[in-house]
N, C-alpha and C positions, 0 to 999 in steps of 0.2 A: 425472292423465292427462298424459302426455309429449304434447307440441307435436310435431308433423310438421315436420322443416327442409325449408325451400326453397330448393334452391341453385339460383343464379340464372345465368344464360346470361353468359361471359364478355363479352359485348359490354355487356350490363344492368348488370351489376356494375360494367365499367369506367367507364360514364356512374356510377352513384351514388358510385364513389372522386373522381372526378371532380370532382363537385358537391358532395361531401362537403368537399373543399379548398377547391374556390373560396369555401365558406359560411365556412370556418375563416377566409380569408385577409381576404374580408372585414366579418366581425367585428373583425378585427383592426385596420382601416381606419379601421372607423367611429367607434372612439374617440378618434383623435384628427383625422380631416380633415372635412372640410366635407360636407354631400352632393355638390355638384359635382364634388370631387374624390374621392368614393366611388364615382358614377356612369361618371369617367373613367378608374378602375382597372377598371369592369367592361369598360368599352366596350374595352377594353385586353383584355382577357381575352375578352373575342368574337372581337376578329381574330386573335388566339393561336390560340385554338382551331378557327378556322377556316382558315386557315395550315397548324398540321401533324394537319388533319382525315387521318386512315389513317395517320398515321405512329406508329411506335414504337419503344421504347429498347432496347437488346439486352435489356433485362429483363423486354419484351415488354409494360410499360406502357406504358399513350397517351403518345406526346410530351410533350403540356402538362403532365404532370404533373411535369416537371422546371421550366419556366418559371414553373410557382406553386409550388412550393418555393422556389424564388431569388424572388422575390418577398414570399413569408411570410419569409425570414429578413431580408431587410430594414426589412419593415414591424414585424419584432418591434423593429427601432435606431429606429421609429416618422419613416423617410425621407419624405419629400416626394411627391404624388402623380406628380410626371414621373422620379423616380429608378422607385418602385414601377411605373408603367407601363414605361418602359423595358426593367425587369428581366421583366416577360411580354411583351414583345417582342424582347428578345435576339437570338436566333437568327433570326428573320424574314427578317432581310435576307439572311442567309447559308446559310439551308436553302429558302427557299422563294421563290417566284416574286414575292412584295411587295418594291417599292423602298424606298430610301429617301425616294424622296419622296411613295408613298405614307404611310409613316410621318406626315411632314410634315402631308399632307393632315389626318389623319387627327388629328394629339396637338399638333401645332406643332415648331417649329425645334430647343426644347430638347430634347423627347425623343427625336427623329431626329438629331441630334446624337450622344447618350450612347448609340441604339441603333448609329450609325455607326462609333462610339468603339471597343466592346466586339467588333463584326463582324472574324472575321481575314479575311485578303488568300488570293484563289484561288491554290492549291497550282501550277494552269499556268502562272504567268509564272515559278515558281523553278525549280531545278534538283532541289530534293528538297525533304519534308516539313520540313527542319530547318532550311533555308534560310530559307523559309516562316513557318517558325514564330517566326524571329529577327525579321522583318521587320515580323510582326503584332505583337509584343512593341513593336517603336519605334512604329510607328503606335498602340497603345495610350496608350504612355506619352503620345506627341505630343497624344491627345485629353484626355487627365489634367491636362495643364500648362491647359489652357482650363476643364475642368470636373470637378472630383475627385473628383465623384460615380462615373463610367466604372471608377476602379481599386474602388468597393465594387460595384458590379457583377458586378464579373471577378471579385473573393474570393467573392462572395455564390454564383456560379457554379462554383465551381473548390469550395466548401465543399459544395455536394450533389454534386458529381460525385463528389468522393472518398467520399462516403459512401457513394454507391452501383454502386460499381467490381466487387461482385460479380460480374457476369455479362461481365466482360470477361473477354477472353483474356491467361493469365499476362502473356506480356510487356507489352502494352497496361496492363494493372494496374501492371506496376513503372516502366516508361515514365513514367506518368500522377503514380503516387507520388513520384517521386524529383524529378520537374521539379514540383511542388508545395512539396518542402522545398529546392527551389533559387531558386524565383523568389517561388511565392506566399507563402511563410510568410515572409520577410524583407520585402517588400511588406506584410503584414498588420502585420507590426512596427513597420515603416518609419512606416509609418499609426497609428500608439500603439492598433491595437485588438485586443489581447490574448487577448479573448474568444474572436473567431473564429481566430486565430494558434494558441492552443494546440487546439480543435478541426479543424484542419489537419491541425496535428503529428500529433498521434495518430490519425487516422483514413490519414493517409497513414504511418506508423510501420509501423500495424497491418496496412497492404496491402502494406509493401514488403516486412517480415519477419515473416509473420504467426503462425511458431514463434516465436520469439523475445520477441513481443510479448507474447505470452498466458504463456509460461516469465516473462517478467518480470515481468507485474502478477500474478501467483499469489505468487511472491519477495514482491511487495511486500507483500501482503494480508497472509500470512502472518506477515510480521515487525510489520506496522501492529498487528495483534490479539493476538500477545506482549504489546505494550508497550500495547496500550490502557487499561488500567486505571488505569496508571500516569499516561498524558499526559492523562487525562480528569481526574486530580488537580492535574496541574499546570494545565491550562486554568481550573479552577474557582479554583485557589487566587490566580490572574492575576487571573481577575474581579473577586473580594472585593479586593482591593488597589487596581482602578485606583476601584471602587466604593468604597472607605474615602477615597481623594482627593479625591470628588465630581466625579470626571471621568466625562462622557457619551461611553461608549464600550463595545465588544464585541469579544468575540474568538471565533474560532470558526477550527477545523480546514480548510486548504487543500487539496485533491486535487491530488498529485504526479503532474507532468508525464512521464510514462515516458519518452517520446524528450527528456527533459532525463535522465534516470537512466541511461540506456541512454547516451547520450552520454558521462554522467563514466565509467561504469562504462568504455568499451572504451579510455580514454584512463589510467589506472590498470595496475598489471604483472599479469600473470595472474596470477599468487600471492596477490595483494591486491581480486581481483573478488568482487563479490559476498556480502560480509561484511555482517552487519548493523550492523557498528560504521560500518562506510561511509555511511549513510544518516542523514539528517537529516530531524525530522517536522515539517512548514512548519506555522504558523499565522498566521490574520492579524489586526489589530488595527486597527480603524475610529473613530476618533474626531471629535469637535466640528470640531478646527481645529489649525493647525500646532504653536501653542506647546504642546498636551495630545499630540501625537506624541511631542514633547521628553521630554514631564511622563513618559509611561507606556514610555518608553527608558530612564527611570532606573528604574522599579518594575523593568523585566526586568533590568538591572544589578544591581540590590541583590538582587534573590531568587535571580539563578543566575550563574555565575562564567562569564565570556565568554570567547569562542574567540580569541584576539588575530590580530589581521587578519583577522578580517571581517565589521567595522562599517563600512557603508558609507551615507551621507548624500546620497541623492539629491534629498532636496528643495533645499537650498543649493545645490548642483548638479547641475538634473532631465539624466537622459536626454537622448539628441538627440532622440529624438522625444516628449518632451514626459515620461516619465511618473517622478512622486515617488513616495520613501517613505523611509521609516529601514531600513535592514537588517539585522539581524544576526542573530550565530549564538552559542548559549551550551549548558553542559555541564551536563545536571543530576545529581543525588547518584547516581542510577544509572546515569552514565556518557554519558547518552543525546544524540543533539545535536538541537537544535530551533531550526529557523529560524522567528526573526520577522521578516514586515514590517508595519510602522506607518503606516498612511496615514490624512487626513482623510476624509472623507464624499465629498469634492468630487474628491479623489486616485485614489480608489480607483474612482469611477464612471468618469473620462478612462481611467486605465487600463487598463480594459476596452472602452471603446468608442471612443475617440480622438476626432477630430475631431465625431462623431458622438452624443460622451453627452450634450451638452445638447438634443438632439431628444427623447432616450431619458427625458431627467430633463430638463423644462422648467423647474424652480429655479436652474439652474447658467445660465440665462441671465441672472439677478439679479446672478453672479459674473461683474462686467467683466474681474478678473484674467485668472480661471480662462480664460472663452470664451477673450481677447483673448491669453493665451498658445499657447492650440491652434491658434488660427489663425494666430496668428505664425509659431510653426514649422512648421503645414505649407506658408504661402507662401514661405518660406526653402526650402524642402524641394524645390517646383512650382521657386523660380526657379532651384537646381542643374539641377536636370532639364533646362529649356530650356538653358540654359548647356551642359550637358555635349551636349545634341541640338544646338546649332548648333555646336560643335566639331569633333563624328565625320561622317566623310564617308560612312559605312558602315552599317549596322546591327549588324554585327557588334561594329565597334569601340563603338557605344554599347552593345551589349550588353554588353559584356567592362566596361566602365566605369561603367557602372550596379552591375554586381554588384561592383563594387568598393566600393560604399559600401552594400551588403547584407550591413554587419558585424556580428556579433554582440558581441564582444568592445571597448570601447573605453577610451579615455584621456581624462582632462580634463587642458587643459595653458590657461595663464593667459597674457594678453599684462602689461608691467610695468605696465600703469594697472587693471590684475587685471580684464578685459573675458576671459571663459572661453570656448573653444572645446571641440567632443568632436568628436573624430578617431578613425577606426578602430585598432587595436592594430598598431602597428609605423611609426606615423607620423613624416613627418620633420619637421625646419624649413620643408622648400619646401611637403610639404602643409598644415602651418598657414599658411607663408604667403599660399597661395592661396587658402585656407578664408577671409581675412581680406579680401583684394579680389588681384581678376584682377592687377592693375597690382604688386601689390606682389608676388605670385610672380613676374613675370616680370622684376623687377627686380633680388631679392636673390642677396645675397654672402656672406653669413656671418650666422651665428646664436649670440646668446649663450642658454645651459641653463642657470637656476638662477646666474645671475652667473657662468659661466666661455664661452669660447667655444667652438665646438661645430661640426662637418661638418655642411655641409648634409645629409648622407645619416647623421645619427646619428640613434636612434629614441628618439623621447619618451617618457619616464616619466609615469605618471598623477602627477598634482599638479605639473607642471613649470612654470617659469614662463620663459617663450620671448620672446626680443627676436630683430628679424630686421634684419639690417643691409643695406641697398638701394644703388644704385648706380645712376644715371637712364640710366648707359651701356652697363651689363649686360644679357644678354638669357639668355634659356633654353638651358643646354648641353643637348644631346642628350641625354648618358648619364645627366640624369633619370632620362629613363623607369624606365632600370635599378633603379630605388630607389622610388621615390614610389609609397604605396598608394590615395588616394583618385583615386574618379573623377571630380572638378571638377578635381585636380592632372593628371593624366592625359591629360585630354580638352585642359586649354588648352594645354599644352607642344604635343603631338602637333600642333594646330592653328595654335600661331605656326609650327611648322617647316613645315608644307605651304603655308605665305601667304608664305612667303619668295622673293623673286628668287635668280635663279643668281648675280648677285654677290653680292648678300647672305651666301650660303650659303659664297661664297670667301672673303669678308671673313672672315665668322668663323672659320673654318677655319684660316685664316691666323695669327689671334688666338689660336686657341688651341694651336696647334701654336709660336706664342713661349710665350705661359706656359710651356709641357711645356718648353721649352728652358731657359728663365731660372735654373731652379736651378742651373744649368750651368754658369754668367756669360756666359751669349755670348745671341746672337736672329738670326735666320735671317736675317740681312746677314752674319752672321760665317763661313755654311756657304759650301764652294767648291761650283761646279754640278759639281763632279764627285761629292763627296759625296749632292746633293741627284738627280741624272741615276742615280746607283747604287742607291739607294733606289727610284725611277719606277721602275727596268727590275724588279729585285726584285719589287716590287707591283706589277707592270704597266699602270703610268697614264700614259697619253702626253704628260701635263702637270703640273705644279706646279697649277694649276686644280682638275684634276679631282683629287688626293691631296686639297687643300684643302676641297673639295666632300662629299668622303666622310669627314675630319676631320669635320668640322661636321652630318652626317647620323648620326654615328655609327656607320659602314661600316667606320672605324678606328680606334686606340689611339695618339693624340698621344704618352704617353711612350713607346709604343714605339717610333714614328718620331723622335722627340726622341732617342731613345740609340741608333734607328739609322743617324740623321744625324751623330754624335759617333763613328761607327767600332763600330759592337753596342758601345755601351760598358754594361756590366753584364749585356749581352744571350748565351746560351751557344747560338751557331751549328750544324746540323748538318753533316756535310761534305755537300760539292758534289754529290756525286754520288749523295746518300743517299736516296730518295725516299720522301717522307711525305705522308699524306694532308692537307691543310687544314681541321683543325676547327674555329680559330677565326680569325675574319675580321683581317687584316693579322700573321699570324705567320708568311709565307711564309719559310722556312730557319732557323727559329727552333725548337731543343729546346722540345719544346712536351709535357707529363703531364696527366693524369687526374687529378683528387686521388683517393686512396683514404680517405680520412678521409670523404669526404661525399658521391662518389661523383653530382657532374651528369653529365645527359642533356641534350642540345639539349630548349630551351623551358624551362631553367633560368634565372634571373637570377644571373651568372657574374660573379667577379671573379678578377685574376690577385695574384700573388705572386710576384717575380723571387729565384730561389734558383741556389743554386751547382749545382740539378742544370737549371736553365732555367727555366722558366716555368713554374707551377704555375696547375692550373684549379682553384678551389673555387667551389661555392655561394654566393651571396653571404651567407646568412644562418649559413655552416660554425660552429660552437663553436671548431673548433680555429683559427681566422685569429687570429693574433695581431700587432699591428701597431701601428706610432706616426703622428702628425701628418706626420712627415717622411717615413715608408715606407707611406704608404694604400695600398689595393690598387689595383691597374688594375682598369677600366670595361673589360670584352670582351661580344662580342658572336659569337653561333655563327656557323659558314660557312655559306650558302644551302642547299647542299647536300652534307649528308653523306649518305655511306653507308656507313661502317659500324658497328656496333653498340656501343653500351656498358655496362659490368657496374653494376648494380643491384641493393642489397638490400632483400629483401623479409621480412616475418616475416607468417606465418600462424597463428591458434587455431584449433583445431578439435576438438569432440569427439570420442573415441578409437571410429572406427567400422569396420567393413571395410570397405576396398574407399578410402576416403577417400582416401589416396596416390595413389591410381590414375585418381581423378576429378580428382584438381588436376594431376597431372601431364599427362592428358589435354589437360585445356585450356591448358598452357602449351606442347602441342606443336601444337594446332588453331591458333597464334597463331604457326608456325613462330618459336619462342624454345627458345634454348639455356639450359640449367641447367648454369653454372660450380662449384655447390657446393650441398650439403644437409646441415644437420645438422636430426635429430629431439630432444627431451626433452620432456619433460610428468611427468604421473599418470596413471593408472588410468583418470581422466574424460576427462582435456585432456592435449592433443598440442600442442605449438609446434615449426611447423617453419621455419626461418630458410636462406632458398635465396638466392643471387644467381644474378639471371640477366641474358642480355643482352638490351638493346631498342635498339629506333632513336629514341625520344624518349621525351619524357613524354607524349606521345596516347596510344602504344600500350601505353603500363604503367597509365595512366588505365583503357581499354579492357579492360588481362587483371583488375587488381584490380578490376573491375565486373564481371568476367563468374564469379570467383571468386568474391565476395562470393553468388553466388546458390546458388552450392552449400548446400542443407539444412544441412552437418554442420559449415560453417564460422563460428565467430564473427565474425572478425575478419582483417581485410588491411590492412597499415598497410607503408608506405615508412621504410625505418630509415638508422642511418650505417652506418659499417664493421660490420657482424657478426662478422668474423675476428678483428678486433681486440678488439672488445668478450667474445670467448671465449678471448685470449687465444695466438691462433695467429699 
């Protein structure tokens, strides 16, 4: 006989989902804390629940049932009972009529703390949401450098949202997604904790392109089940080998990270996407301790022939934030490529949970190394952040310099007593030397690379070994900025130049407008004030002061005023009477071009080139700059204000659909932009269409390839160099 179902009164149901959590959560609890503080997660969860009593999620769940989510995933890292309360107190302060010092009341200082931490700044004191939202960002960070519980919080929270982003509206979804893989997954990173970092990625992947995402992991599935047969051979045959050595260890299949797939993939020529030969099948390999890493690096050498260049040694030298392992990549008889990473026991649980695995696995507190390295680096990590927060006088600017050191990509480069730093990819001498202490970027002058000497603005090679040569009289030139990628290098330049006196500022200026002279044989005793009063009127500065002033702020180009105190000597004048716009700051009557090889837009970092046709503006990163010691490029800097437009090229993938042309052109006219040129080519599936168009910066080309990128039928929008060129016209 079939049972009658009883379906139960949405209000009935939503109390037993309800309770049905809180029993989960505290089970979970009560394994590893005390009753007290079993007791004070419930009592935690009473005023939750009575807090956002009638409230609910556009999903039309009770509230609370986000706050015991963030809660359950923290209590699974087996957190502390004031992070765990905290985390179902969250929103309190900032949804509901409870203070914070009811909190206080209520749990004590630490918890009202981490919930004050977590709570963002009302939207009324800024100008707009994103103001807003910059400003809560620094006041987070600001409660992190005191308690670094607050930034697992914010992931533990930002980890259910994105999960459950369904019921928002489109843009809201992409919004939400995108500033997730801009802030929170480099922060989950930053944090060595992996686990919830790639659960991020993919759940925000999957909201931001949610075709694409699904078209990808079917690719993958597909090609995984191919070759399964085969890699289930070579796993086995791995085992018996590290097993024949009498080494205690395992290997077992890793689940590939799709927004890591999807990333190499769109960076690859569209001729070359999406190839099974392109794909590499990860597995991972967990042993005793480091020297059986080594031991079972050589079993995967001797059984399969290696990819050369890319063997990478991260435990000799781990990550910046913290995490080892051996890596590589090798070729098996069927062609196939399979990454291995080799980690210990103790490796392999940090890298997943970072600061937080020895809560998770209370053995690794037995390991002094292990802990006392995680905490190392994250208080290195806490005291940048103060560092770069008492430098910016903005939030913005600490924003901008935070995500500066939200690198994915980096370098290890050695001081000579072989003391290693990891610096993001593109780094120079000045950001190691600031990476190494405050005092000593602010002092240097030159840098020796591997025994030869080196520009302060040359970029370090991984494995480089870096001496930086100081001067106790040297201070920060300006046009830094123009170069230097980290945010501890960034933040303290920017902050010596704002602490400077106005003579200060002339001093220097002074200083360096001789250098720019010197190659010359002469120094600004040798100019007549006639030459020096022709120049003023020129640039219109009512003083040798204020030129000075604006040398040293970086407002202007020392050798250009250098050669145009010498009579334009190498300089190609316009005539008199020729009127041009000012694009770049101190070029006033000066032949002044566009490079077409690389094609800046104002908010580009720009360097000049003095040529027989005048001035040349490149990129500062252009391929084509080619240059000696003797001829470096000039340091430029855009005009305040321009207005008018400049040519950019673009290349587009798109699936070959109707109507596609007509949507992208669409929106490159709703963004009033002109289209200089279009060529179409592809196949039958894929279309590549390669346009310049003009813009008035890099915002607004930011802005169209973000708003193109949403188009259904488009892959991919990526900024290129010349296109004409590269076809040949």
């Amino acid at each position: 006989m079939q049972m009658p179902i009883t379906v139960l009164p949405d209000t009935r149901m939503n109390e037993q989902r309800i309770t049905f959590r809180m029993v989960d959560l505290c089970c979970i609890v009560e394994r590893y804390m005390s009753d007290d503080d079993v007791k004070k997660v419930y009592d935690a969860f009473m005023l939750a629940a009575e807090a956002h009593d009638g409230i609910r999620r556009k999903s039309g769940e009770p509230y609370i049932t986000h706050p015991i989510e963030v809660a359950r995933i923290l209590a699974d890292m087996h957190l502390d009972a004031d992070t765990v309360c905290a985390a179902l107190l969250h929103d309190v302060i900032e949804d509901t009529t409870y203070t914070y010092d009811d909190i206080v009341a209520h749990f004590g200082s630490t918890v009202g703390h981490l919930v004050e931490g977590v709570t963002k700044l009302s939207q009324e004191k800024y100008k707009n949401k994103q103001e807003a939202g910059i400003a809560s960002f620094q006041k987070m960070m600001h409660a992190m450098i005191e308690d670094y519980r607050v930034i697992l919080i914010k992931l533990a929270d930002r980890l259910h949202n994105v999960r459950t982003l369904g019921s928002m509206p489109p843009a809201k979804q992409r919004r939400i997604a995108k500033e997730t893989l801009d802030i929170h997954v480099p922060l989950a990173r930053r944090m060595g904790m992996n686990a919830i970092r790639r659960d991020l990625q993919l759940n925000a992947f999957q909201c931001l392109y949610p075709f694409r995402s699904q078209i990808l992991e079917n690719w993958w599935k597909s090609c995984y089940e191919e070759k399964k047969a085969a890699l289930d051979k070579h796993e086995k045959h791995i085992q018996k080998l590290i097993e024949d050595e009498n080494i205690i260890g395992n290997i077992f299949p890793w689940n590939k990270n799709l927004y890591r797939i999807y990333s190499a993939e769109r960076s690859r020529s569209a001729d070359k996407r999406f190839r099974s030969s392109n794909l590499s099948y990860h597995y991972r390999i967990v042993t005793r301790n480091n020297l059986d890493c080594y031991r079972v690096l050589g079993i995967v050498h001797q059984t399969f022939r290696r990819k050369i260049g890319t063997f990478k040694d991260f435990i000799s030298v781990p990550k910046v934030y913290g995490y080892q392992a051996l890596e590589t990549i090798v070729i098996t008889r069927e062609k196939e490529l399979i990454r291995f990473t080799i980690q210990s026991e103790e490796m392999f649980q940090v890298a997943q949970y970072g600061i937080t695995a020895e809560r998770r696995y209370p053995h690794l507190a037995n390991d002094k190394k292990v802990v006392n390295m995680a905490q190392k680096r994250l208080s290195n990590w806490l005291e940048q952040v103060r560092e770069i927060e008492q430098a910016t006088i903005n939030p913005d600017e600490f924003l901008a310099d935070m995500k500066a050191d939200f690198f994915f990509t980096e370098v290890s480069v050695t001081t000579p007593k072989g003391d290693s730093r990891v610096l993001r990819n593109g780094a120079t001498p000045v950001d190691f030397a600031y990476s190494i202490h405050s005092d000593i970027g602010q002092h240097c002058v030159g840098a020796i690379i591997d025994g030869r000497p080196a520009a302060l603005n040359a970029q370090l090679h991984d494995g480089a070994s870096v001496e930086i040569i100081t001067n106790l009289d040297a201070r920060p030139h300006p046009s830094w900025l123009n170069f230097v990628v980290t945010g501890k290098a960034r933040s303290a330049i920017r902050h010596w130049l704002n602490s400077q006196k106005e003579d200060e500022f002339i001093d220097l200026g002074r200083n360096i407008l001789n250098s720019s002279i010197k190659p010359f044989g002469l120094d600004l005793s040798n100019i007549t004030p006639n030459s020096k009063q022709q120049v003023l009127d020129t640039l219109e500065f009512p003083d040798e002061e204020s030129l000075f002033t604006a040398i040293a702020k970086g407002d202007q180009c020392s050798k250009i005023i250098a050669r145009r105190l010498l009579n334009n000597a190498g300089l190609k004048t316009i005539p008199e009477n020729h009127d041009q716009a000012i694009l770049i700051k101190g070029t006033q009557g000066l032949v002044v071009s566009i490079s077409r090889c690389c094609h800046p837009i104002p908010d580009d970092t720009i360097v000049g080139n003095l040529s027989n046709k005048g001035l040349e503006v490149h990129r500062a990163n252009c391929p084509m700059l080619n240059y000696t010691k003797s001829q470096e490029p000039l340091t430029l800097s855009w005009a305040n204000e321009n207005t008018q437009t400049f040519s950019v090229p673009i290349q587009i993938q798109t699936n070959n659909e109707v109507g596609v042309l007509f949507a992208i052109t669409n929106i490159i006219r709703d963004f009033s932009i002109n289209i200089e040129d279009l060529n179409i080519s592809g196949d039958g599936n894929t279309k590549v269409m390669q346009l310049i168009i003009n813009v008035k910066d890099s915002v607004q080309l930011h802005d169209l390839i973000t708003e193109i990128k949403h188009e259904s039928a488009v892959k991919e929008v990526i900024r290129t160099y010349d296109i004409l060129a590269s076809r040949g016209s």
